[in-house]
C-alpha positions, 0 to 999 in steps of 0.5 A: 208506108207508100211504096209505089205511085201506083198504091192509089185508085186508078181514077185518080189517074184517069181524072189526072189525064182528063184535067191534062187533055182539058184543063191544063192550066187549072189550079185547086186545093185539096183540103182534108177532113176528118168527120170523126173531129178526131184529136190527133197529137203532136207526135203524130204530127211529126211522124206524119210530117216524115213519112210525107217528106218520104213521098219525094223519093217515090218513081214509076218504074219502067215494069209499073209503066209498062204493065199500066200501057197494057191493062189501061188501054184508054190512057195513052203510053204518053201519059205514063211517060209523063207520069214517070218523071213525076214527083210528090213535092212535099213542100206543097203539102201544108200539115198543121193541128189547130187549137182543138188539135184536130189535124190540118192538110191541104195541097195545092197545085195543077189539078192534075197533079194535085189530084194524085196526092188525095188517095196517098196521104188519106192512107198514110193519115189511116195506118199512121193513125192505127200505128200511133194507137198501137193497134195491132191487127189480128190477120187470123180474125180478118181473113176470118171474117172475110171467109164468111164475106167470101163465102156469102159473095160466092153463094149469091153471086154478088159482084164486088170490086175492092175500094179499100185503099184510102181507109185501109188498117194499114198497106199490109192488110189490104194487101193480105186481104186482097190475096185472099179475095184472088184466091177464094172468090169467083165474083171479086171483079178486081181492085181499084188499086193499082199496084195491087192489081199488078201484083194479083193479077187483078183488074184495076177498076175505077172512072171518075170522082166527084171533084170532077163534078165540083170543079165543073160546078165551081167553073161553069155553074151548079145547074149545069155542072152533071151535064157538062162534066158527063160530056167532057168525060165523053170527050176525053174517053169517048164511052171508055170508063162509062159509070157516071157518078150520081150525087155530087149535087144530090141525085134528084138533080143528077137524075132531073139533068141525065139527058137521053144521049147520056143515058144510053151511052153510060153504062150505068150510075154509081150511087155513093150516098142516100138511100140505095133502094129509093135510088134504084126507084128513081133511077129505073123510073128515068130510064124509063121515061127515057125509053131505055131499058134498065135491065141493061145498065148497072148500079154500082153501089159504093156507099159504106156497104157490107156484103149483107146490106149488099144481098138486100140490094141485089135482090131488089135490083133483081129483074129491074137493072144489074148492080154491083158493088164498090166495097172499101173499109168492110174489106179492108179495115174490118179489124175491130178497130174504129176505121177512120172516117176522113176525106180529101176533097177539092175545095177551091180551083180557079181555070188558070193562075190569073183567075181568082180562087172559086170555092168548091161545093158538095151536095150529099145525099146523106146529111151532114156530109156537104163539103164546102162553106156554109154560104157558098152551100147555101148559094149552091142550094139556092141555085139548084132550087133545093130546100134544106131539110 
């Protein structure tokens, strides 16, 4: 079901070589979670189990690499030389039902290892799930459907890249669908996976996740985790993959933090959650109090969109700042089924191995959505001088 290393988003390669040039010795935990608190069965469990022990026999291969070398231009050929000897350890990766038979995951490993197995298995979890249900999708009702989306796009200019890889129906469909998209649409800026990318001839897109952000939060504090993890990520891309993402301690404080230096050097901001209008307001409003022209840098929204809210978006943008669009489970797993609503994130890390565990935290702009103990949230609101509401 995973065919190749290269059947995840490319920021899981650019964190992965961030924690390598920084973070070496750094340690975390990745622990799923399934918002639905959907009941899985242990015949699930056992498929599961095996297609993630199939994990092992996955290799970059010498055409992977070599095509990576030549559209990655701010990843070193030693990274990919690197990444050709790695392997999934499946022994790593703890899988359990509890009581309420709601499905357990976590791996823990060198966070520049243990970054890579995120996308993968919440693709796995995703199809796995639709193959166990017996969902069978109708591709002529999908590409359908993605006509009109296309059709839409096309007429209004609305830049989007596909986001779809961790929520797809299934490996084929998101491989239909983004043969279509390289077909029929003028405004597709490319694919955030990379294996599809390599076979579309698509553009890999992507920059950096917000377990960068909570592990700068856990290791150095909440106040200055934005900043720090902006400047680090300078450090390693030196204005390369210049989307800064904007709500892992909520907005208001990434906007309160975003300092002039990395205002202008930023090419924009990715907003992944809350209200995309009031944050296009905000977000206009500090560039210019920073005396920086919004009509130069970008938007790139990513939260749960369809390509009419996605419209809406543009044209308020119009004028004030450019936008543009991640779109994932409208593309991909637009089926008639109910996709799954599951996530993988960094919940604990620790700098090196003799340090002790420091739990991680999340902040969304959306309720409901904070990731972390409900105490060390409640630290983390405190810190930051935020009020639950």
């Amino acid at each position: 079901m995973i065919h190749t290393i290269l059947d995840t988003d490319l920021y899981k390669f650019t964190t992965s070589y961030a924690y390598i040039k920084l973070f070496p010795y750094a340690v975390g935990t990745f622990s799923f979670r399934d918002r639905d608190e959907t009941v899985y069965t242990t015949e699930f469990l056992a498929k599961l189990r095996q297609v993630v022990n199939d994990m092992a026999l996955i290799a970059l291969s010498d055409e992977e690499l070599e095509y990576m070398v030549h559209h990655c231009r701010f990843l070193p050929r030693v990274y990919w030389e690197w990444l050709s000897s790695f392997r999934f350890h499946p022994e790593k990766v703890k899988i359990h039902l509890d009581e309420e038979q709601h499905l357990n995951i976590e791996i823990t490993d060198y966070l520049y290892k243990a970054t890579l197995y995120e996308v993968p298995l919440l693709a796995l979890v995703s199809e796995l799930k639709n193959r166990t249900l017996g969902n069978v999708p109708d591709m002529k009702d999908i590409l359908c459907k993605l006509s009109e989306k296309v059709t839409l796009s096309n007429e209004h200019r609305i830049s989007f890249s596909e986001f779809g890889t961790r929520r797809r129906f299934s490996f084929d469909v998101q491989d239909r669908v983004i043969g279509y998209l390289k077909e029929a649409s003028l405004y597709c800026t490319g694919t955030s996976n990379c294996y599809f990318a390599m076979k579309h001839g698509m553009k890999p897109m992507g920059t950096h996740p917000h377990e960068w952000f909570m592990f700068h939060g856990a290791q150095f504090g909440y106040k200055h985790a934005n900043y720090m993890a902006l400047e680090n990520w300078v450090n390693v891309y030196d204005g390369d993959l210049g989307i800064a993402l904007s709500d892992t301690y909520t907005s208001d404080i990434f906007l309160n933090n975003l300092s002039r230096k990395q205002a202008k050097l930023f090419d924009g901001v990715r907003c992944d959650s809350g209200n995309e209008f009031l944050f296009t307001d905000k977000l206009v409003a500090r560039y210019n109090e920073l005396g920086i022209d919004s009509t130069t840098k970008t938007i790139v929204f990513s939260n749960a969109l369809d390509f009419g809210k996605a419209l809406d978006i543009q044209e308020y943008c119009k004028g004030r700042i450019r936008c543009a669009f991640g779109i994932g489970t409208n593309l991909t797993n637009d089926t008639g089924f109910k996709p799954s609503n599951i996530v993988m994130k960094l919940t604990r890390c620790k700098m090196n191995t003799n340090q002790e565990w420091r739990e991680c935290v999340k902040l969304s702009d959306d309720a409901g959505k904070h990731i972390g103990s409900e105490a060390e949230v409640r630290a983390c609101l405190y810190d930051l001088r935020l009020n639950e509401h």
